[in-house]
Structures are given as structure tokens and as C-alpha cells.
PDB file of N, CA, C and O in Angstrom:
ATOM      1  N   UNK A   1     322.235  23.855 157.546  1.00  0.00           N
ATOM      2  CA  UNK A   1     323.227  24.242 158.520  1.00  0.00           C
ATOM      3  C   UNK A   1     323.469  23.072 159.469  1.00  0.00           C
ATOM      4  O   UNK A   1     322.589  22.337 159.917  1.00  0.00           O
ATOM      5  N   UNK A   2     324.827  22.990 159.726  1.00  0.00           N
ATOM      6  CA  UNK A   2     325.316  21.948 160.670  1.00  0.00           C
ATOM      7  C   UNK A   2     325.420  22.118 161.884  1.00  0.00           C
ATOM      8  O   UNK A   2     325.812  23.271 162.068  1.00  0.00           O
ATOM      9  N   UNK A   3     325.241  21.439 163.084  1.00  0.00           N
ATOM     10  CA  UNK A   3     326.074  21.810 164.622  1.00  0.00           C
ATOM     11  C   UNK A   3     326.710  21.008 164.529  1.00  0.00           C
ATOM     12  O   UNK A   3     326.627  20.020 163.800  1.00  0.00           O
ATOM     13  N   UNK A   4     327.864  21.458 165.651  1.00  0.00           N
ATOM     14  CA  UNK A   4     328.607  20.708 166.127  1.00  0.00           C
ATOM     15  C   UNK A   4     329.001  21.175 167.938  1.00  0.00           C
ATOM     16  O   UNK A   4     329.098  22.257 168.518  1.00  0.00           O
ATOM     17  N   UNK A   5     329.144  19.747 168.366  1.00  0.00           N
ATOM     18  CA  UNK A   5     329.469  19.982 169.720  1.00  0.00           C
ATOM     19  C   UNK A   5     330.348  19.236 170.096  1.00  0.00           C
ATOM     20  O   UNK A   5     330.167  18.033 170.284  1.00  0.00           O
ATOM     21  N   UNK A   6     331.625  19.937 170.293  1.00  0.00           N
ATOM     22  CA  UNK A   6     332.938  19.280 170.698  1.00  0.00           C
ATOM     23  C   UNK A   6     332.673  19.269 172.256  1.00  0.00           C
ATOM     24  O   UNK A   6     332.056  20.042 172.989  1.00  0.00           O
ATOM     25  N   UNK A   7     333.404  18.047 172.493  1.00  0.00           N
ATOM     26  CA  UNK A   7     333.382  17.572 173.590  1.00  0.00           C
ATOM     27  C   UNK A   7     335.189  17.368 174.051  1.00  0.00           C
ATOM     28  O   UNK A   7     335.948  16.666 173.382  1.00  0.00           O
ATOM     29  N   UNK A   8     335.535  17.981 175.052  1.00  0.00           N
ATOM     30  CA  UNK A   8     336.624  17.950 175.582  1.00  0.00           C
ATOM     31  C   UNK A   8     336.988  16.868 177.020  1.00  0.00           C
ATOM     32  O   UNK A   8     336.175  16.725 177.934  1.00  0.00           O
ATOM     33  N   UNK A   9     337.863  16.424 176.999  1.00  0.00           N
ATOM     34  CA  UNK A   9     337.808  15.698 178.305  1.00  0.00           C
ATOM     35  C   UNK A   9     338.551  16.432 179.324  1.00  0.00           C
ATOM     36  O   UNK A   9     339.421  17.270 179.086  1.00  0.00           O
ATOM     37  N   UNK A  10     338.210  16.118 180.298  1.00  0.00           N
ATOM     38  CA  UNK A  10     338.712  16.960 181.621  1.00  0.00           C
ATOM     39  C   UNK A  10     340.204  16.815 181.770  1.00  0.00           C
ATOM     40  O   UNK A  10     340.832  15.809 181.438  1.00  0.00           O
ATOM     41  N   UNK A  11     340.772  18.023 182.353  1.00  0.00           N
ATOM     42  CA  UNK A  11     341.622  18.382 182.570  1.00  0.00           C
ATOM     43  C   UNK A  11     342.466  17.599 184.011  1.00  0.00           C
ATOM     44  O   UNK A  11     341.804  17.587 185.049  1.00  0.00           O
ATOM     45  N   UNK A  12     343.365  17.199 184.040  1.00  0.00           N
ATOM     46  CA  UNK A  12     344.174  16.334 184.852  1.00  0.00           C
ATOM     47  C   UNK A  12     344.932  17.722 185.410  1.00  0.00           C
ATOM     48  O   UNK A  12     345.750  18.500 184.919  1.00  0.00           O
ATOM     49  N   UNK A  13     344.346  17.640 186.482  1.00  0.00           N
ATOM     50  CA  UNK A  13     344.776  19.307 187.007  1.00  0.00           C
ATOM     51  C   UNK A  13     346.444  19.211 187.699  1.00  0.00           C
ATOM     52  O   UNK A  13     347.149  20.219 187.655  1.00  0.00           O
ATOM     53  N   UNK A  14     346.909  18.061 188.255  1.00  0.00           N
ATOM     54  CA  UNK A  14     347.750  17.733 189.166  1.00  0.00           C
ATOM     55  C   UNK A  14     348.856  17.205 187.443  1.00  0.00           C
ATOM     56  O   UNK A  14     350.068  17.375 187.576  1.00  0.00           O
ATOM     57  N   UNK A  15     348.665  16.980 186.887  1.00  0.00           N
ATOM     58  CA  UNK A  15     349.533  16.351 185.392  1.00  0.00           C
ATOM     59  C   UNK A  15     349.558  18.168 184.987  1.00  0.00           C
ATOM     60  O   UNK A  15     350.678  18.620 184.752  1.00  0.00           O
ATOM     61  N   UNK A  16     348.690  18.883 184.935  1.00  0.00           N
ATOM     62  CA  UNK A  16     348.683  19.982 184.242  1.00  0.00           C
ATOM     63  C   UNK A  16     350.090  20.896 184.658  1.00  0.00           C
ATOM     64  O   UNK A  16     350.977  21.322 183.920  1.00  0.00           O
ATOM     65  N   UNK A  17     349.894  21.031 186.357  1.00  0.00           N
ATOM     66  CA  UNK A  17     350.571  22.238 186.895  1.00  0.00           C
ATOM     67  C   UNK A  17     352.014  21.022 187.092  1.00  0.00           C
ATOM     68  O   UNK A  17     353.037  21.626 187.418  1.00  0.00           O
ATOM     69  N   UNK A  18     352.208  19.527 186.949  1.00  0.00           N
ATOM     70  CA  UNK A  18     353.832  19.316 186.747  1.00  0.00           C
ATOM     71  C   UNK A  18     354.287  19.816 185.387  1.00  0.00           C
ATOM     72  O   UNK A  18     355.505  19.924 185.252  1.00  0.00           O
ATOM     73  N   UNK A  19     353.492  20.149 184.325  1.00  0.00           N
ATOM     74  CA  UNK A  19     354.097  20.141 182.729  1.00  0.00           C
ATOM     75  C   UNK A  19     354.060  21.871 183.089  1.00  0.00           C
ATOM     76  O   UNK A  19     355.074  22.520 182.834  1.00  0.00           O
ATOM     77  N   UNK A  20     353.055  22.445 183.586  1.00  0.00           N
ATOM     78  CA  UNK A  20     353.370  24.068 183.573  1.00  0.00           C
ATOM     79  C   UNK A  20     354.782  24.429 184.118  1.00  0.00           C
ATOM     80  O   UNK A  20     355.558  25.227 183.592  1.00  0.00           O
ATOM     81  N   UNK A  21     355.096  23.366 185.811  1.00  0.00           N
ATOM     82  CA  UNK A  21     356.179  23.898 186.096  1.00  0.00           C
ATOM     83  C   UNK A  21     357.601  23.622 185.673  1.00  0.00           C
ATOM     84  O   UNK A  21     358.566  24.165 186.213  1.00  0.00           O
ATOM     85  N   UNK A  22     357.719  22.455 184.344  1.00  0.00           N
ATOM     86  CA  UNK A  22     358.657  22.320 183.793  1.00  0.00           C
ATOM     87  C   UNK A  22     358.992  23.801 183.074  1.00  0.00           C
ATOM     88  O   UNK A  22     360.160  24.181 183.148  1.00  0.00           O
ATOM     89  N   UNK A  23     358.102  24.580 182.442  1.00  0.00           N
ATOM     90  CA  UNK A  23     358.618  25.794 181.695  1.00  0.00           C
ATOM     91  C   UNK A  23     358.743  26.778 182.290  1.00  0.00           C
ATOM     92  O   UNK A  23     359.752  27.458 182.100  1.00  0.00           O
ATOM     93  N   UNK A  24     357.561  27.258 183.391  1.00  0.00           N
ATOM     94  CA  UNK A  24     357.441  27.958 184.121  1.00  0.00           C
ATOM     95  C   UNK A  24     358.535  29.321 184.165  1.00  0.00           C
ATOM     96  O   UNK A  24     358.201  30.505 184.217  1.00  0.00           O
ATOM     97  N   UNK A  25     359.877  28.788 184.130  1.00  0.00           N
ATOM     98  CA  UNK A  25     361.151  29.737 184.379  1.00  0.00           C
ATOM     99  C   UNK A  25     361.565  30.298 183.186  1.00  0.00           C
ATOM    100  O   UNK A  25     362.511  31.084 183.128  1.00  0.00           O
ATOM    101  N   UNK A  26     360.656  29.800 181.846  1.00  0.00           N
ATOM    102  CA  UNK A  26     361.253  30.340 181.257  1.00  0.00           C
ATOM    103  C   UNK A  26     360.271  32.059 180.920  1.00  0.00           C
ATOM    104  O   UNK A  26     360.694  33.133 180.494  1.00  0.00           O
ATOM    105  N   UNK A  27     359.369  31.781 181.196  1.00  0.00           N
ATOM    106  CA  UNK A  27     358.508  33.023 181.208  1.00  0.00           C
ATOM    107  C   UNK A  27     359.025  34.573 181.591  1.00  0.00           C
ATOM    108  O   UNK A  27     359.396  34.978 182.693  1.00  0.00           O
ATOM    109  N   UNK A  28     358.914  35.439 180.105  1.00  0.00           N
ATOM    110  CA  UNK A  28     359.501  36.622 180.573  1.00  0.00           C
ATOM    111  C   UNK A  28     358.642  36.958 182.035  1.00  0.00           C
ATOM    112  O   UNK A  28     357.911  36.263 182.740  1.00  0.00           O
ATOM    113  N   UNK A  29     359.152  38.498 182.124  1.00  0.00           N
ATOM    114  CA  UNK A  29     358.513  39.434 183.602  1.00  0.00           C
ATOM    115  C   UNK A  29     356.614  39.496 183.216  1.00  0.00           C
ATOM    116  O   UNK A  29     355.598  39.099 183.786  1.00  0.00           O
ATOM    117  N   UNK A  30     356.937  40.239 181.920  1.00  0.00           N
ATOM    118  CA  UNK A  30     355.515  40.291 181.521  1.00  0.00           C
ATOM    119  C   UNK A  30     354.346  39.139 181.685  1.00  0.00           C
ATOM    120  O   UNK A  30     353.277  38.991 182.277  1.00  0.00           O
ATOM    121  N   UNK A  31     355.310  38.335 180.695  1.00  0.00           N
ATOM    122  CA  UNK A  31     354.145  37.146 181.167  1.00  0.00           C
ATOM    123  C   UNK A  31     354.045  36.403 182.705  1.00  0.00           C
ATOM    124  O   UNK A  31     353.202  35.529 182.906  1.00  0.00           O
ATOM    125  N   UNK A  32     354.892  36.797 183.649  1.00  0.00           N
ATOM    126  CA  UNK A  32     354.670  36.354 185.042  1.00  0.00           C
ATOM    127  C   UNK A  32     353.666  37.235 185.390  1.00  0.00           C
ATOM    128  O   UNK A  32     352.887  36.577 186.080  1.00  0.00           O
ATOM    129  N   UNK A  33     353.278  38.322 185.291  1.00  0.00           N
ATOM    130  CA  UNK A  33     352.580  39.719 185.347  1.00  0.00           C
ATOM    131  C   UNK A  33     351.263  39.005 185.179  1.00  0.00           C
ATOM    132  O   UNK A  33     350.437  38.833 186.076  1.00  0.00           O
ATOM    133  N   UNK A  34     351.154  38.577 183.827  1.00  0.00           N
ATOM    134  CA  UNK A  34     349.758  38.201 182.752  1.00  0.00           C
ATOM    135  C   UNK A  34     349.363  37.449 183.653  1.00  0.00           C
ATOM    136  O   UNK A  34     348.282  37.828 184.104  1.00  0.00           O
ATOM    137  N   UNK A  35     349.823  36.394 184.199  1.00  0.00           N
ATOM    138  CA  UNK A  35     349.509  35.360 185.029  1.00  0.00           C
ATOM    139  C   UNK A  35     349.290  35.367 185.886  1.00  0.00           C
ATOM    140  O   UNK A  35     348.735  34.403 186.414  1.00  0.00           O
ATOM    141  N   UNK A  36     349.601  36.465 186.528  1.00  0.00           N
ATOM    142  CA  UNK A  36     349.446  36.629 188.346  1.00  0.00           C
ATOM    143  C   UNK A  36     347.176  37.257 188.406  1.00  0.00           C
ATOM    144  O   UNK A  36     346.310  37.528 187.574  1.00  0.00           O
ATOM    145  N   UNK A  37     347.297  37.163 190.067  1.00  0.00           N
ATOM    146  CA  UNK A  37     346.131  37.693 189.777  1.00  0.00           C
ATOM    147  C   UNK A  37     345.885  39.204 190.116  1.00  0.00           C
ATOM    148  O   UNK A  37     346.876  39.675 190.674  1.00  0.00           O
ATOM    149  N   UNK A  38     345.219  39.796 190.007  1.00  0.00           N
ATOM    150  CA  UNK A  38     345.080  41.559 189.613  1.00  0.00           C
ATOM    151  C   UNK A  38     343.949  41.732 189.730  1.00  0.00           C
ATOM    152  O   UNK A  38     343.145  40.831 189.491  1.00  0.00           O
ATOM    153  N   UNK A  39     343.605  42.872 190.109  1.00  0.00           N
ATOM    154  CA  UNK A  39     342.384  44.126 190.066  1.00  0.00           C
ATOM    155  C   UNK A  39     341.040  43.590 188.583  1.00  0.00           C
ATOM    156  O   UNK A  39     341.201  43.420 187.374  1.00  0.00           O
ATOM    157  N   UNK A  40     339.997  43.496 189.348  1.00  0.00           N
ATOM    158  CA  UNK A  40     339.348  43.587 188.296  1.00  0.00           C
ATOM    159  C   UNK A  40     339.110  44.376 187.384  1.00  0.00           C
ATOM    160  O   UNK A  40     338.714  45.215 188.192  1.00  0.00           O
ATOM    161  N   UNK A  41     338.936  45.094 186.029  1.00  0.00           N
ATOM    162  CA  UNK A  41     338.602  46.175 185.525  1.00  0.00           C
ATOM    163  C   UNK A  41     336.915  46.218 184.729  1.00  0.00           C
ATOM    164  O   UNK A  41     336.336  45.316 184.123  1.00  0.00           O
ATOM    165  N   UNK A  42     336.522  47.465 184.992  1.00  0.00           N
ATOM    166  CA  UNK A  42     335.063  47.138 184.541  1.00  0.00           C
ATOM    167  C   UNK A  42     334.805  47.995 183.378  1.00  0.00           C
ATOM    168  O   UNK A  42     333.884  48.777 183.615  1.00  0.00           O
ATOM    169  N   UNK A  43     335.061  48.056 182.775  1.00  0.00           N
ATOM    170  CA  UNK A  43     334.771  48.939 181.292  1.00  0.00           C
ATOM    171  C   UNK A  43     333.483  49.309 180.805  1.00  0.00           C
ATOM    172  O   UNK A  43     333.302  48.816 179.692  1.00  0.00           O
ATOM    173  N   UNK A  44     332.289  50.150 181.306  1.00  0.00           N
ATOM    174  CA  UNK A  44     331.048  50.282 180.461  1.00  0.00           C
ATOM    175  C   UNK A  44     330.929  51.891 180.113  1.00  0.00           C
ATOM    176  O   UNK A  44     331.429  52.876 180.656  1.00  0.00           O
ATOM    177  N   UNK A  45     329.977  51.722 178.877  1.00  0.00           N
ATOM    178  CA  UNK A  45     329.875  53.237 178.004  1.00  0.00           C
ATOM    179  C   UNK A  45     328.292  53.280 179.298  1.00  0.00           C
ATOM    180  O   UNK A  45     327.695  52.400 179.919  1.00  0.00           O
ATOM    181  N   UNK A  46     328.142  54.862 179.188  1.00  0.00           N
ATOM    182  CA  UNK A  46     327.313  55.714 179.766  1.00  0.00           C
ATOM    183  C   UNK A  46     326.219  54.986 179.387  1.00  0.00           C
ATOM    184  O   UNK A  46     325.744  54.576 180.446  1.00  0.00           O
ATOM    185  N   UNK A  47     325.610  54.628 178.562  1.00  0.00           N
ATOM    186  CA  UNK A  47     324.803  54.078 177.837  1.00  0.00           C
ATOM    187  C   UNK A  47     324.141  53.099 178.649  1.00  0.00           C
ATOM    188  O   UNK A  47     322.963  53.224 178.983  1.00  0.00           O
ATOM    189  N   UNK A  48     324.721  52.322 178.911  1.00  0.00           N
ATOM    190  CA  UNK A  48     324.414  51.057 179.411  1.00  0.00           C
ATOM    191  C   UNK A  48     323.341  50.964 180.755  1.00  0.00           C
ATOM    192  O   UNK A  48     323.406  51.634 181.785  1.00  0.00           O
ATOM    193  N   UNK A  49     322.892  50.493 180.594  1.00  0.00           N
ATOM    194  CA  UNK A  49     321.586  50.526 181.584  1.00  0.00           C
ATOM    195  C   UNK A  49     321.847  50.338 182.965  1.00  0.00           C
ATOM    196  O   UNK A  49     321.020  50.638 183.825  1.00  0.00           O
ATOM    197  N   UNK A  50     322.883  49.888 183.197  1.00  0.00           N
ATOM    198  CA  UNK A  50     323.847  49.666 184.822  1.00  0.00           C
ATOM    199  C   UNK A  50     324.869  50.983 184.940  1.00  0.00           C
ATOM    200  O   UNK A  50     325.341  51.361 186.012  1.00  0.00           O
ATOM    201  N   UNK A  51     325.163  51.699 183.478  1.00  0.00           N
ATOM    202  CA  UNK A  51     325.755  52.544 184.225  1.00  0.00           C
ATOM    203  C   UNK A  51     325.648  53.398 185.063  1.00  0.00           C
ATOM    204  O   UNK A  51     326.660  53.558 185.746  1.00  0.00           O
ATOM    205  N   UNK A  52     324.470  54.271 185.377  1.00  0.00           N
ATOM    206  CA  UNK A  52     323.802  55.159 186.495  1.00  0.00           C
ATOM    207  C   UNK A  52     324.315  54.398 188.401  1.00  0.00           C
ATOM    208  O   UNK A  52     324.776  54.824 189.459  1.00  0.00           O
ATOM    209  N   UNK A  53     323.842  53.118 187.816  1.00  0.00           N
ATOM    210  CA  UNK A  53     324.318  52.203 189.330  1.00  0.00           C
ATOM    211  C   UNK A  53     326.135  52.300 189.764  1.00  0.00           C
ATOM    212  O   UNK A  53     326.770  52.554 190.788  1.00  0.00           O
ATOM    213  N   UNK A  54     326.456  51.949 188.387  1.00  0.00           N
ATOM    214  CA  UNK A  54     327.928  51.912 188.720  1.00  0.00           C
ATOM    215  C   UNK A  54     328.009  52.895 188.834  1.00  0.00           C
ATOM    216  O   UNK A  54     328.832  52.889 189.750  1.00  0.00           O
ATOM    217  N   UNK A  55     327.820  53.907 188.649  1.00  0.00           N
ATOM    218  CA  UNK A  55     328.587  55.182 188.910  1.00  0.00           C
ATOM    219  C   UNK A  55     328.438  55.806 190.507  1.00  0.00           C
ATOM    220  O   UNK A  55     329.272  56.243 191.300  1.00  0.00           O
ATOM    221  N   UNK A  56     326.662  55.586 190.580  1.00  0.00           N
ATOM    222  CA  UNK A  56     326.435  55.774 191.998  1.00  0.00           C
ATOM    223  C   UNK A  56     327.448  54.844 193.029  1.00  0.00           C
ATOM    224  O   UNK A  56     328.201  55.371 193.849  1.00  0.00           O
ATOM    225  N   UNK A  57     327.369  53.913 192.906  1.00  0.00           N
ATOM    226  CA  UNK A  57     328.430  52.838 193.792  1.00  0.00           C
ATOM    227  C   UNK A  57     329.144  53.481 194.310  1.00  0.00           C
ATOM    228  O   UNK A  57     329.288  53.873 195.468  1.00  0.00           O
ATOM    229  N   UNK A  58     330.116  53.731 192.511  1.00  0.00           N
ATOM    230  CA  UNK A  58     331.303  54.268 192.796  1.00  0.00           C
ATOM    231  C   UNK A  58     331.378  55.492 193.584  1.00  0.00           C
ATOM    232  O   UNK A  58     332.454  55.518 194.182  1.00  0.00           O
ATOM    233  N   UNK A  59     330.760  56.374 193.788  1.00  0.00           N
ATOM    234  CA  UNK A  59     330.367  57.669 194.469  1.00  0.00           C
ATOM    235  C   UNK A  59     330.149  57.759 195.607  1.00  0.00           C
ATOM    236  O   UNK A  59     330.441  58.651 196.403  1.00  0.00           O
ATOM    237  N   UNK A  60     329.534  56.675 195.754  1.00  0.00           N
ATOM    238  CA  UNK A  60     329.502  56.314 197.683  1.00  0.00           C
ATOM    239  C   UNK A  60     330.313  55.944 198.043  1.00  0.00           C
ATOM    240  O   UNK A  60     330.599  56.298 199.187  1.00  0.00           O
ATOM    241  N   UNK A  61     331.380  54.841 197.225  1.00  0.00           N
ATOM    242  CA  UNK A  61     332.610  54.045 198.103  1.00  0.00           C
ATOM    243  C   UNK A  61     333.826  54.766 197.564  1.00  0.00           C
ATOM    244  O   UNK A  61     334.785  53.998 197.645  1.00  0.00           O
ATOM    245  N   UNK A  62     334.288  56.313 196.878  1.00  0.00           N
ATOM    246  CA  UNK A  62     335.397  56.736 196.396  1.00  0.00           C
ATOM    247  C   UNK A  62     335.997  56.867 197.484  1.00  0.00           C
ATOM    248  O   UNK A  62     337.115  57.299 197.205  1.00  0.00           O
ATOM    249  N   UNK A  63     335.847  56.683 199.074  1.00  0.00           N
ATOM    250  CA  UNK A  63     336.690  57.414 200.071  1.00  0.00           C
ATOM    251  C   UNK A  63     337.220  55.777 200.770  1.00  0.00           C
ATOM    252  O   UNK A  63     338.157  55.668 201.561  1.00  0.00           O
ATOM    253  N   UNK A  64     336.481  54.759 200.322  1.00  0.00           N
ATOM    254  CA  UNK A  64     336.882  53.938 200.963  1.00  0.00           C
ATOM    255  C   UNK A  64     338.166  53.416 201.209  1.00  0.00           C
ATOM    256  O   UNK A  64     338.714  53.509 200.110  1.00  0.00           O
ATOM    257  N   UNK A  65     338.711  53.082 201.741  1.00  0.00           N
ATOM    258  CA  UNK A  65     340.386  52.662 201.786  1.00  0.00           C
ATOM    259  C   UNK A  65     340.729  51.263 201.115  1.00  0.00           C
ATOM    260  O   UNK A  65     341.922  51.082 200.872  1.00  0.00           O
ATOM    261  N   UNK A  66     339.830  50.242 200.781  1.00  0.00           N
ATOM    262  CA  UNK A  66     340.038  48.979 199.630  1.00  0.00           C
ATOM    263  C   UNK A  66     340.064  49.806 198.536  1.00  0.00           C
ATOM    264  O   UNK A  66     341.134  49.774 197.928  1.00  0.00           O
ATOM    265  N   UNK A  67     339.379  50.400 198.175  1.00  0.00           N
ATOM    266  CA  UNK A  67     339.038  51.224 197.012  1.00  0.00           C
ATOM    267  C   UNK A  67     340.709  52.464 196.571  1.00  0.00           C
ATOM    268  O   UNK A  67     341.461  52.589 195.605  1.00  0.00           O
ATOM    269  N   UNK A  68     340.613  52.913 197.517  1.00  0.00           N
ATOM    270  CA  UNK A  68     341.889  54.222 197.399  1.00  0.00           C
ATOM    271  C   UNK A  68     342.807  53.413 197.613  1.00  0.00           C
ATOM    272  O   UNK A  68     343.526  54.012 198.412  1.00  0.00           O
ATOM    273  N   UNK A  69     343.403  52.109 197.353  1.00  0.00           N
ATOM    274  CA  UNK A  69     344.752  51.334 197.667  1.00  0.00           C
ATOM    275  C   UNK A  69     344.869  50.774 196.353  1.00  0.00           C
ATOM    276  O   UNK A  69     345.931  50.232 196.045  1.00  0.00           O
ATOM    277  N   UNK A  70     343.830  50.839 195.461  1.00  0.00           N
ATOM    278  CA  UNK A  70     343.932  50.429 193.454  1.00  0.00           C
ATOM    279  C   UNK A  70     344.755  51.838 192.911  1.00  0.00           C
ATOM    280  O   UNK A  70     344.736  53.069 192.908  1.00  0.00           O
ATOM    281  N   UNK A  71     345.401  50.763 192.510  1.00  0.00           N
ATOM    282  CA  UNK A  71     346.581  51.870 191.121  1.00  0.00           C
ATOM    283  C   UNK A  71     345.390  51.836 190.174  1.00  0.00           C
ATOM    284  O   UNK A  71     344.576  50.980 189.828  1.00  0.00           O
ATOM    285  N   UNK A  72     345.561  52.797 189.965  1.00  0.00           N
ATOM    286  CA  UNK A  72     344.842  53.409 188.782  1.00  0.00           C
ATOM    287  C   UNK A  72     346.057  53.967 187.886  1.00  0.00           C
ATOM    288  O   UNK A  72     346.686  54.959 188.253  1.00  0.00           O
ATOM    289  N   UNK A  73     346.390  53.210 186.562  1.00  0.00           N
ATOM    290  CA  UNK A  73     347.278  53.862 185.577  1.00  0.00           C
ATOM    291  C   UNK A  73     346.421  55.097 184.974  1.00  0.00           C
ATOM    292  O   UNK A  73     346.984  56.156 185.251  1.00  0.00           O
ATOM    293  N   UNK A  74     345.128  55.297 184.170  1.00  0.00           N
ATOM    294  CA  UNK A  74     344.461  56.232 183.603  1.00  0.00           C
ATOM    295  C   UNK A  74     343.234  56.110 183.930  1.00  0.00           C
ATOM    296  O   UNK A  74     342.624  55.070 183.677  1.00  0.00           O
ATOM    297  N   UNK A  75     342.677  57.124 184.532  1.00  0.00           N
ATOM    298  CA  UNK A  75     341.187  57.127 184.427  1.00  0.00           C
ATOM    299  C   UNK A  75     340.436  57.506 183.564  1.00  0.00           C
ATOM    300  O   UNK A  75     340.763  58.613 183.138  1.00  0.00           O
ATOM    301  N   UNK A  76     339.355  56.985 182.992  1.00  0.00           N
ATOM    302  CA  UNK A  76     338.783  56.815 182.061  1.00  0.00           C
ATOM    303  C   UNK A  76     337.246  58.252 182.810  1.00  0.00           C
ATOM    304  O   UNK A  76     336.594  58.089 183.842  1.00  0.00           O
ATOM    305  N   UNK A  77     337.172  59.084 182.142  1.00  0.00           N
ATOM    306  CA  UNK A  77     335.478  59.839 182.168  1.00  0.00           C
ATOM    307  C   UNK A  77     334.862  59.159 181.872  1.00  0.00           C
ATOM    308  O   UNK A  77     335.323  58.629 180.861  1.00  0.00           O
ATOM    309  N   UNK A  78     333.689  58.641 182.228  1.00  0.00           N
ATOM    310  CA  UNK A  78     332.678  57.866 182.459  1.00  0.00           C
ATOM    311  C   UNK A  78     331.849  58.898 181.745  1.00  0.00           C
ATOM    312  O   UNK A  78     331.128  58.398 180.882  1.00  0.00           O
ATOM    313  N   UNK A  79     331.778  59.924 181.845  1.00  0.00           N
ATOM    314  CA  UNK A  79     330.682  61.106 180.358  1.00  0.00           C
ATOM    315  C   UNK A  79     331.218  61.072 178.696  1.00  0.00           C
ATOM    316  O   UNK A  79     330.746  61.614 177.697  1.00  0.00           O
ATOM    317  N   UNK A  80     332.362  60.222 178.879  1.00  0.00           N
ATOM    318  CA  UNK A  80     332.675  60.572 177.109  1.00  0.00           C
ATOM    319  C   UNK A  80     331.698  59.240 176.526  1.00  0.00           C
ATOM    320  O   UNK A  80     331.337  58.281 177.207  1.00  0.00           O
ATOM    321  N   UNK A  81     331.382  59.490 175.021  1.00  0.00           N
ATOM    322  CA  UNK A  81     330.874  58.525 174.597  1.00  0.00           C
ATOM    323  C   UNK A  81     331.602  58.108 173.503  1.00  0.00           C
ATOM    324  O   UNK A  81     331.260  57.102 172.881  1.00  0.00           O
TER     325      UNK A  81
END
């Protein structure tokens, strides 16, 4: 068996965002969307050895007002498996 370890060179951050903003406009709605920044989402099955914590968390801070200002499209039961 072989490795391999590619090596990349660094990113020219100031060259990067003039070539992004040449296209920039052409980007549908969606992909302005994709790009923007947003709500974290945390996805775990019951299972999981943190879930008891997350859930408690969540149980203490459901009234909070950072918390009650997230769109929620669907909530997910945290008991299905």
C-alpha cells in the first residue's frame, strides 16, 4: 500500500476574493443563500452518547429569546430512531 500526501500551496486570499468578485453577480438567489452565513444545525440520533446533554441544554434554554428568534422549517423528534 501507498501514501500519498498532497501538498497544496496557500491561498492568496486578497487575488482570491478579486477573481470571486468578477462572477459574483452572476450567482442565482439560491446560491447567494448557500453562501451567506446561517444558523448552525446539529443533527444527532438518540443514541449518541451526547445526546441526553443536548437535549437537557436544549430544555433549559427553550424559553430563551436567541434561541426563540431561529426559524425552524421542521422539527425533527429527537425519540425517533
Amino acid at each position: 500500500m501507498q501514501i500519498a500526501v498532497c501538498r497544496l500551496p496557500f491561498i492568496d486570499e486578497c487575488r482570491l476574493l478579486s477573481e470571486i468578485a468578477k462572477v459574483e453577480h452572476t450567482l442565482t438567489d439560491e446560491e447567494k443563500r448557500r453562501n451567506s452565513l446561517g444558523m448552525d444545525k446539529l443533527y444527532i440520533h438518540v443514541s449518541h452518547p451526547l445526546a441526553s446533554k443536548i437535549l437537557a441544554f436544549y430544555e433549559r434554554n427553550k424559553d430563551n429569546l436567541k434561541l426563540s428568534k431561529a426559524k425552524v422549517k421542521r422539527k425533527i423528534d429527537p425519540k425517533l430512531r
